[in-house]
Backbone as ProteinMPNN parsed JSONL, in Angstrom:
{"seq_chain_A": "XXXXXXXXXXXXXXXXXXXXXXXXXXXXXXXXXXXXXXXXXXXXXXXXXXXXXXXXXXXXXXXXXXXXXXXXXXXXXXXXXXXXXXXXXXXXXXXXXXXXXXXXXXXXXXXXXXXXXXXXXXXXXXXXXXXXXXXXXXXXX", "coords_chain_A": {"N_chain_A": [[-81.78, -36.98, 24.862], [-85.443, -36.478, 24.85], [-87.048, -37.671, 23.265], [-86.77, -39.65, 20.059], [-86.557, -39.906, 16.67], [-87.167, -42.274, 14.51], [-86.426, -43.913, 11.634], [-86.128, -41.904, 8.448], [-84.606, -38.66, 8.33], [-84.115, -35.615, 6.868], [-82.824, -33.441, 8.065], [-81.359, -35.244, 10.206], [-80.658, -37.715, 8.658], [-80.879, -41.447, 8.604], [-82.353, -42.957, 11.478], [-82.083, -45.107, 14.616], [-83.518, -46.551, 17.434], [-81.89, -47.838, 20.348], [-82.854, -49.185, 23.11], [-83.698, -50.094, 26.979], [-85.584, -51.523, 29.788], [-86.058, -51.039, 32.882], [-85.274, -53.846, 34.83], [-85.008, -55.005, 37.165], [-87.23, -55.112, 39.499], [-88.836, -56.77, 38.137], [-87.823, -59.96, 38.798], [-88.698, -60.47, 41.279], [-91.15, -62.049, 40.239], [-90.711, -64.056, 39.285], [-91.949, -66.53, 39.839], [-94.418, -66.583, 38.209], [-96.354, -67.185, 35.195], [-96.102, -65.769, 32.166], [-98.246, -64.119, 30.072], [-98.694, -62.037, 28.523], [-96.465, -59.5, 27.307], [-96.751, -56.087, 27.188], [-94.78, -53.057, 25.843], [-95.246, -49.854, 25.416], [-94.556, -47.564, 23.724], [-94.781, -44.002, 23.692], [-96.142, -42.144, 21.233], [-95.384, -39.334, 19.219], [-95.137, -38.216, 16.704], [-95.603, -39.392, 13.146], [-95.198, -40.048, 9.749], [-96.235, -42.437, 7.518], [-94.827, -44.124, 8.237], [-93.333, -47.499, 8.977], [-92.536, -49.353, 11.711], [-90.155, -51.768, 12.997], [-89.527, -54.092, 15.495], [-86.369, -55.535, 17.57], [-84.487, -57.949, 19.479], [-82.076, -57.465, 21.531], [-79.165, -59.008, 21.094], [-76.603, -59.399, 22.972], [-75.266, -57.356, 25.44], [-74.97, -53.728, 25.667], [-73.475, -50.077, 25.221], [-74.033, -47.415, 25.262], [-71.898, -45.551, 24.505], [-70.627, -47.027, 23.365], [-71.317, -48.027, 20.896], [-72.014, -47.49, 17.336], [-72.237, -46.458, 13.958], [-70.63, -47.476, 13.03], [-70.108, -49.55, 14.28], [-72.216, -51.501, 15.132], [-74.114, -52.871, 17.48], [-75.28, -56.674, 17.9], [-78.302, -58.437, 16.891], [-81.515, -59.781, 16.806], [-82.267, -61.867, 14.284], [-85.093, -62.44, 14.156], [-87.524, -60.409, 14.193], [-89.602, -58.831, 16.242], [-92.998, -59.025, 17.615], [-95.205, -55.82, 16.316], [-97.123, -52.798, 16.973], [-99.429, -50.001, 15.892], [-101.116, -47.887, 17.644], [-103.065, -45.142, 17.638], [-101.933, -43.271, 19.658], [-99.554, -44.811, 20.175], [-96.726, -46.465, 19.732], [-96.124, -50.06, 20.246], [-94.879, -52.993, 21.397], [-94.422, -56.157, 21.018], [-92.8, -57.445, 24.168], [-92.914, -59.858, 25.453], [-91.229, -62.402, 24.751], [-88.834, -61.081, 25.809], [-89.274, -60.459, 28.372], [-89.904, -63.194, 29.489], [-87.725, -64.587, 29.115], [-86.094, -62.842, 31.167], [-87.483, -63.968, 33.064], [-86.751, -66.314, 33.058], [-84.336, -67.275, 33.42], [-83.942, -65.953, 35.649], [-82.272, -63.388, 35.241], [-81.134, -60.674, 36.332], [-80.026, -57.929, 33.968], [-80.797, -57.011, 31.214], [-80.754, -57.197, 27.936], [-81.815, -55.669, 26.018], [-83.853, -53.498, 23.222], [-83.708, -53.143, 19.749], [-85.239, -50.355, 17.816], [-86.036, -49.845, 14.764], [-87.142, -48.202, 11.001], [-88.781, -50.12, 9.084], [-89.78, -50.17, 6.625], [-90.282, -47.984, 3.433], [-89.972, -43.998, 3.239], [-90.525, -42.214, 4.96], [-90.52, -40.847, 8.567], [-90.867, -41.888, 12.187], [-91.663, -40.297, 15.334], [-90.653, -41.138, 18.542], [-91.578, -41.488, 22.482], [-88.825, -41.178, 24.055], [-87.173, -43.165, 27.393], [-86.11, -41.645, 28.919], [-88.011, -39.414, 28.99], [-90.193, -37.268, 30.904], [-92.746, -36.85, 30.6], [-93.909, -38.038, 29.11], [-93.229, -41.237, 29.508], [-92.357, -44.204, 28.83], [-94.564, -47.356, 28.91], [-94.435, -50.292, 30.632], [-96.314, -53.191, 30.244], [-97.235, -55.883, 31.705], [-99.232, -59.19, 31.819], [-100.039, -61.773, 33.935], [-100.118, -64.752, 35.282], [-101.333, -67.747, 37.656], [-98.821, -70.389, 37.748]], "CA_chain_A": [[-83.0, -36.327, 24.533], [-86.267, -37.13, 25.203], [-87.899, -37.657, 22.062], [-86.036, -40.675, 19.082], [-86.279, -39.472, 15.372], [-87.082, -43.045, 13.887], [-86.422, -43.884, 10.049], [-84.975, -40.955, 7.411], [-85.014, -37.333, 8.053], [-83.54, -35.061, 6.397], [-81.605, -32.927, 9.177], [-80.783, -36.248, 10.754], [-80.388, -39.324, 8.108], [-81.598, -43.145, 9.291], [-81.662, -43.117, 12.942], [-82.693, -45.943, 15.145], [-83.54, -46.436, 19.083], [-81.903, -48.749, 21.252], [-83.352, -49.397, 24.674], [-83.544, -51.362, 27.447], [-86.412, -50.626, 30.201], [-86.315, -51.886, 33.974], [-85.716, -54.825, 34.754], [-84.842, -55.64, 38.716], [-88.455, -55.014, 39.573], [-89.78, -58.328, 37.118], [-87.203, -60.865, 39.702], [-89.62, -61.343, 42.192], [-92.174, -62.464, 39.577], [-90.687, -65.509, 38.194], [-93.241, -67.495, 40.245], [-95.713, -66.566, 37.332], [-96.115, -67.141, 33.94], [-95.981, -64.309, 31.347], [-99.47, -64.259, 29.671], [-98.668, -61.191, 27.532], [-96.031, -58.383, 28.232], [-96.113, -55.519, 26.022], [-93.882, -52.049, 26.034], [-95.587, -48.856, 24.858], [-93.876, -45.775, 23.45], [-95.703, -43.139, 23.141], [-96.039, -41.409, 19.496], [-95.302, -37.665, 19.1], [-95.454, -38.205, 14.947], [-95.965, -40.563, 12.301], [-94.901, -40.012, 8.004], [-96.141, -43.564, 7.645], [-93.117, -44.93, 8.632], [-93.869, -48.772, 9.625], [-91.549, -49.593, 12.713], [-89.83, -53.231, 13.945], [-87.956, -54.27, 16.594], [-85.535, -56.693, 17.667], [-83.91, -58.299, 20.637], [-80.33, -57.24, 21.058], [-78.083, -60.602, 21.432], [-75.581, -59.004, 24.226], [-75.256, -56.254, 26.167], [-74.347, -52.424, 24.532], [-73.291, -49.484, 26.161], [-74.649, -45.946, 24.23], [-71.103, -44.727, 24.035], [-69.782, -48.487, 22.153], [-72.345, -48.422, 19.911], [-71.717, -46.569, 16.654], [-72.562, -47.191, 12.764], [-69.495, -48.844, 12.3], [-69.471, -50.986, 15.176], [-73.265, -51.685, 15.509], [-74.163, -54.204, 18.544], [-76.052, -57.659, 16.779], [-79.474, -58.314, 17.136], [-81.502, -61.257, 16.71], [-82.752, -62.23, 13.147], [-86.638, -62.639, 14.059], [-88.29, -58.945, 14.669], [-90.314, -59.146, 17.613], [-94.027, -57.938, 16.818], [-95.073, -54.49, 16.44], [-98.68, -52.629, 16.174], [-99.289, -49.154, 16.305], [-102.355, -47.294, 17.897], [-103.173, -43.739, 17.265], [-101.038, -42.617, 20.812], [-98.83, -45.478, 20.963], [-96.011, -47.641, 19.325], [-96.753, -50.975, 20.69], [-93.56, -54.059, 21.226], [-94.679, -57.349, 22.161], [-91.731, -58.188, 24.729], [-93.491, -61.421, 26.096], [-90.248, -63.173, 25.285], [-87.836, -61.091, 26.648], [-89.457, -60.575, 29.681], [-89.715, -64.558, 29.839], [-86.018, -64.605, 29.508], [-85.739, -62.443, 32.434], [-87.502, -64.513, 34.263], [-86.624, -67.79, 32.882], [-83.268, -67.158, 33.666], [-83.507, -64.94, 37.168], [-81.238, -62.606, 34.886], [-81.39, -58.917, 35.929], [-79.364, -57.635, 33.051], [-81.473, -57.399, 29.833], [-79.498, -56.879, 26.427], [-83.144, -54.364, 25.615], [-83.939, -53.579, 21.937], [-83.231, -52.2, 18.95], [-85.982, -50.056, 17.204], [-85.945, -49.089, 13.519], [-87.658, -48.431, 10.509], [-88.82, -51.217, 8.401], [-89.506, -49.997, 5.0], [-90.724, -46.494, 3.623], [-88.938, -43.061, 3.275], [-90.926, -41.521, 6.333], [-89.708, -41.007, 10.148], [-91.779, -41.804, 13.207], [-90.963, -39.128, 16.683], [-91.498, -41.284, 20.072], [-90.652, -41.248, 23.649], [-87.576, -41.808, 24.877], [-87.167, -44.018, 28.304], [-85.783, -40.363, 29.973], [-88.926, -38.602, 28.722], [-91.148, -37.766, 31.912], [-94.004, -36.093, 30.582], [-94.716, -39.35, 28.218], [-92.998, -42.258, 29.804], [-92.613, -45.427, 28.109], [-95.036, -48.358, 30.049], [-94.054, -51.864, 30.384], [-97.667, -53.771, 30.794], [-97.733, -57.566, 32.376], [-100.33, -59.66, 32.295], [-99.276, -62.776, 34.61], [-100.652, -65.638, 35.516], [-100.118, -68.554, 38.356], [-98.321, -71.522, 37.239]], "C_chain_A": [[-84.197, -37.103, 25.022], [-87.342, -37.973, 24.599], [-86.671, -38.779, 20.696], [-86.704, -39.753, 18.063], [-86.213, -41.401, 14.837], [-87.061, -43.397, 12.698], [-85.562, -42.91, 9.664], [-85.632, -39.561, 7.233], [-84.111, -36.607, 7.427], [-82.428, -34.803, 7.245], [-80.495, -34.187, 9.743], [-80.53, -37.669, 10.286], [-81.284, -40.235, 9.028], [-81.292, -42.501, 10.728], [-82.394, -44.257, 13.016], [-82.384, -45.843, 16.735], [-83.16, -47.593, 19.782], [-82.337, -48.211, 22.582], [-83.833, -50.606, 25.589], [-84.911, -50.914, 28.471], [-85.665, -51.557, 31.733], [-86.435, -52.775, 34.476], [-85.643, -55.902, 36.365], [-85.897, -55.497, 39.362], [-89.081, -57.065, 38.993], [-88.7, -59.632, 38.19], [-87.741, -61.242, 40.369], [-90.841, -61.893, 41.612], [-91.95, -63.863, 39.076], [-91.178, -66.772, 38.858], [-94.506, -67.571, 39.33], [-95.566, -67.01, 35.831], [-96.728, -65.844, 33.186], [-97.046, -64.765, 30.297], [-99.157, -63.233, 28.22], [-97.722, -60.186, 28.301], [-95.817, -57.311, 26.451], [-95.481, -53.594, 26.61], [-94.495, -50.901, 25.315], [-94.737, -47.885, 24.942], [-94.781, -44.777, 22.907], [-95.347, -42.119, 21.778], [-96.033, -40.163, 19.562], [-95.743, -37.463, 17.307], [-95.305, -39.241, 14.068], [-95.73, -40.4, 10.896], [-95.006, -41.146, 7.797], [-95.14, -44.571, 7.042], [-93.589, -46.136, 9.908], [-92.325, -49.205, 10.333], [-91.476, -50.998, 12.827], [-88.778, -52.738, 14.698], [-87.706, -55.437, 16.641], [-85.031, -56.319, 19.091], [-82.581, -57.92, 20.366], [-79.544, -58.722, 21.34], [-76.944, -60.236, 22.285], [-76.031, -57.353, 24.525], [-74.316, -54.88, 25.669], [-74.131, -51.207, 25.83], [-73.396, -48.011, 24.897], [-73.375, -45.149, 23.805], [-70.013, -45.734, 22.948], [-70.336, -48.136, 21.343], [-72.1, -47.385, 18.339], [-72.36, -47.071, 15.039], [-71.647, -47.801, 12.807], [-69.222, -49.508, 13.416], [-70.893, -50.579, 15.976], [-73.2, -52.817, 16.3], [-75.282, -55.686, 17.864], [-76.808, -57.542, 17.599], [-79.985, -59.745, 16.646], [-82.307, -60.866, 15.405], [-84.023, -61.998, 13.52], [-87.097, -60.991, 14.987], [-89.294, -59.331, 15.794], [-92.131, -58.201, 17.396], [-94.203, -57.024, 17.138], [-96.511, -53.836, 16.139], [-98.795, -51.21, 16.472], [-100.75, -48.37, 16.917], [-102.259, -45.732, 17.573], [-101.949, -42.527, 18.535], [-99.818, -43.142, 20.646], [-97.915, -46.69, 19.733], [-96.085, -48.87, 20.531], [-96.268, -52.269, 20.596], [-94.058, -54.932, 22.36], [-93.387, -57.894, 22.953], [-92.121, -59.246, 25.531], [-91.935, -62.042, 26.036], [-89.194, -62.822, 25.768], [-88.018, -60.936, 27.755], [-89.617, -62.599, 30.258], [-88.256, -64.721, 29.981], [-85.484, -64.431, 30.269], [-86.045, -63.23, 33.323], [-87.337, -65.491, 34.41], [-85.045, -68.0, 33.661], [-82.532, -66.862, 35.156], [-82.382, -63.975, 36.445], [-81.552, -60.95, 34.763], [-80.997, -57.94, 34.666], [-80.49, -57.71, 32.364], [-80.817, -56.136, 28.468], [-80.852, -55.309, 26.182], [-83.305, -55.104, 23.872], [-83.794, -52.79, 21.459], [-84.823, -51.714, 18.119], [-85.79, -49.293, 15.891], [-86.945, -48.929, 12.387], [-88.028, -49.467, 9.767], [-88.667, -50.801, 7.073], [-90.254, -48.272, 4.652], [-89.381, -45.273, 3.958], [-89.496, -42.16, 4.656], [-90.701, -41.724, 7.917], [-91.355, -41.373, 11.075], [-91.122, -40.687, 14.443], [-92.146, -39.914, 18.075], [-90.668, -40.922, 21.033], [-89.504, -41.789, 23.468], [-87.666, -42.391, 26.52], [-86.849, -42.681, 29.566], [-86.801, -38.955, 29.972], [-90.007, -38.596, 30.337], [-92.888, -37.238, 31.787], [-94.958, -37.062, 29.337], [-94.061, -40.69, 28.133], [-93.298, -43.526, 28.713], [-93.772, -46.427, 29.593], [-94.975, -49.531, 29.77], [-95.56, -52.49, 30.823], [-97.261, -55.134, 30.528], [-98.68, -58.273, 32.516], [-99.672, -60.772, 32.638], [-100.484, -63.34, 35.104], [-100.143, -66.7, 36.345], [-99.534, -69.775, 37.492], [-99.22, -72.796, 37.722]], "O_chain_A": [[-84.064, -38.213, 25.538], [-88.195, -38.689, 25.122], [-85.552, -38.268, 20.643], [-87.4, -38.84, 18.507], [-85.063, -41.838, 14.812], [-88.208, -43.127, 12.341], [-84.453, -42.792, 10.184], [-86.583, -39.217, 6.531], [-83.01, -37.155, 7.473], [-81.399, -35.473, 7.328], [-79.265, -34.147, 9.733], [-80.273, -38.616, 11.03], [-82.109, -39.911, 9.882], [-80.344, -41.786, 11.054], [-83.152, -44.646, 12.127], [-81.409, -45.292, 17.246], [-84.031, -48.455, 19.899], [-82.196, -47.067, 23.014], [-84.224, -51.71, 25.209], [-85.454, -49.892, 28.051], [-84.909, -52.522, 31.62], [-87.586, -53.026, 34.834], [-86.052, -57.044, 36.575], [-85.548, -55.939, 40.457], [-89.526, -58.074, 39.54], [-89.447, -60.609, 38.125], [-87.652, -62.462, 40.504], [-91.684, -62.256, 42.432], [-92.784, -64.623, 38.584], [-90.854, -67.896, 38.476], [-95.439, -68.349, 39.527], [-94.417, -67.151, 35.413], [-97.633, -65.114, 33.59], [-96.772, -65.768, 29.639], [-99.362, -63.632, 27.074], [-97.879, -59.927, 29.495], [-95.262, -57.497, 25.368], [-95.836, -53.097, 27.679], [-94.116, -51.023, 24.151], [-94.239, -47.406, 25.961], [-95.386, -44.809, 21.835], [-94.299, -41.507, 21.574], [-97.026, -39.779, 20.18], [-96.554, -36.648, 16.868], [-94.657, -40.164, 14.562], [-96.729, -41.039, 10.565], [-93.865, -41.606, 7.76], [-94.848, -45.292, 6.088], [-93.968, -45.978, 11.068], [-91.27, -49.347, 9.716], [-92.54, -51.616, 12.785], [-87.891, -51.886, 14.753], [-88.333, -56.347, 16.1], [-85.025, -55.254, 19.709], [-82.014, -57.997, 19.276], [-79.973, -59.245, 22.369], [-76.111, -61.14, 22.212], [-76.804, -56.548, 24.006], [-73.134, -54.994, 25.347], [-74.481, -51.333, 27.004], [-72.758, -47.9, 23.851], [-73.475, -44.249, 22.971], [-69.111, -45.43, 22.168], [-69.494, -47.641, 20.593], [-72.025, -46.205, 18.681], [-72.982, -48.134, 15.032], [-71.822, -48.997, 12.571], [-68.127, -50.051, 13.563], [-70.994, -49.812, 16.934], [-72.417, -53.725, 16.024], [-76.23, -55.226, 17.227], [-76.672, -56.969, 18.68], [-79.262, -60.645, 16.218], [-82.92, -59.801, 15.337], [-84.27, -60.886, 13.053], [-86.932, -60.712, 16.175], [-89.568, -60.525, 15.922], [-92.285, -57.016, 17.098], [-93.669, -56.718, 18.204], [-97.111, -54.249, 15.147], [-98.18, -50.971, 17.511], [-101.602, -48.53, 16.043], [-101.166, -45.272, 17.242], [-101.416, -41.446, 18.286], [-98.855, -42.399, 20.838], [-98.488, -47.551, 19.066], [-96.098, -48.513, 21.709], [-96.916, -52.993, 19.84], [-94.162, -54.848, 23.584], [-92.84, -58.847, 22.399], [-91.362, -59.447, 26.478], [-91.358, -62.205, 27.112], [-88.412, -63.665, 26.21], [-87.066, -61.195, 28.491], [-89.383, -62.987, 31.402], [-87.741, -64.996, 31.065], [-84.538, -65.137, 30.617], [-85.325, -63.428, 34.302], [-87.552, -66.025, 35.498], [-84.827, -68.939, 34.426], [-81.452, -67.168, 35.662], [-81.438, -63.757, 37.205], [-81.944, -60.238, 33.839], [-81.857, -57.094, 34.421], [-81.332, -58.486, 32.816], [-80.602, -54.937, 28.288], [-80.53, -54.121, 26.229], [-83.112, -56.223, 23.397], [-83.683, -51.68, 21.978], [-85.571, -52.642, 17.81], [-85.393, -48.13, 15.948], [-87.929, -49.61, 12.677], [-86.987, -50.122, 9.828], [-87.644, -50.994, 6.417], [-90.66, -47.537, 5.552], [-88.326, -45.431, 4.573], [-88.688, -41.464, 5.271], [-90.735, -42.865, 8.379], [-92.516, -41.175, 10.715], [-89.956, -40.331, 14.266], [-93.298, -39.715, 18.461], [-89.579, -40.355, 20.94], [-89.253, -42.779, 22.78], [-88.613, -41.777, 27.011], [-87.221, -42.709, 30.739], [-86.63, -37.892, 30.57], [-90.478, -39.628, 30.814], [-93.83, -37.261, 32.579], [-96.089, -36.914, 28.874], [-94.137, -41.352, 27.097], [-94.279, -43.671, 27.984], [-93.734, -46.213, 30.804], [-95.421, -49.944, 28.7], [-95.91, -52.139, 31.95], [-96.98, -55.553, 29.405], [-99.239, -58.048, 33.59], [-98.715, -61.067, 31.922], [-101.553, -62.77, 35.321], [-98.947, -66.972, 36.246], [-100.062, -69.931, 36.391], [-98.922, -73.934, 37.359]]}, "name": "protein", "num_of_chains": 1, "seq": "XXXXXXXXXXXXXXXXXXXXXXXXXXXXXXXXXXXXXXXXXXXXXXXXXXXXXXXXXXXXXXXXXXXXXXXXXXXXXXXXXXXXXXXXXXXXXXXXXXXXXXXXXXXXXXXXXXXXXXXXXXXXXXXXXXXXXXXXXXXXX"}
């Protein structure tokens, strides 16, 4: 689909969004340093339902992945802010990872609700009429 269902809806219980975005593009960058990188999803709806995310700790595949054999994630939520358009995921350190590393692969993240009985409705990564955008600010070394 093109559209996540985040938090607790009725029709559809808890959901949550893993995703990963693009990452063989950011390889020829790791001559810079990563100033700020953040990941916008764009917001379709809001029941203020307060969102985190997390780093995944390996690599998942959408048809492994299940409730009962969820993929781990890392303990420390990664910050989160929301604007009136836009969910808003500081990935500064996993894009450092990428490039600390030279590692095309990236595990992505997991997005869920935090607390609250209300859903959020954003893009999805296959949405083309409200794209997710990865923004870089870089700097030389």
């Amino acid at each position: 689909g093109s559209v996540a269902f985040l938090g607790n809806t009725q029709d559809y219980g808890e959901q949550q969004l893993y995703l990963r975005f693009d990452t063989m593009q950011l390889l020829d960058l790791n001559c810079y340093l990563v100033e700020s990188a953040d990941l916008y999803l764009p917001k379709f709806y809001t029941d203020d339902c307060i969102l985190e995310a997390y780093k995944m700790e390996q690599p998942w595949c959408s048809f492994g992945s299940t409730w009962n054999n969820k993929v781990a994630y890392s303990d420390n939520s990664l910050p989160v802010r929301e604007s009136e358009d836009f969910v808003i995921v500081d990935v500064r350190e996993v894009v450092q990872d990428i490039l600390r590393f030279n590692e095309p692969r990236n595990p992505g993240l997991v997005i869920k609700k935090k607390n609250g009985s209300g859903y959020s409705v954003v893009s999805t990564g296959d949405n083309y009429y409200r794209p997710h955008i990865l923004e870089i600010k870089l700097t030389n070394y």
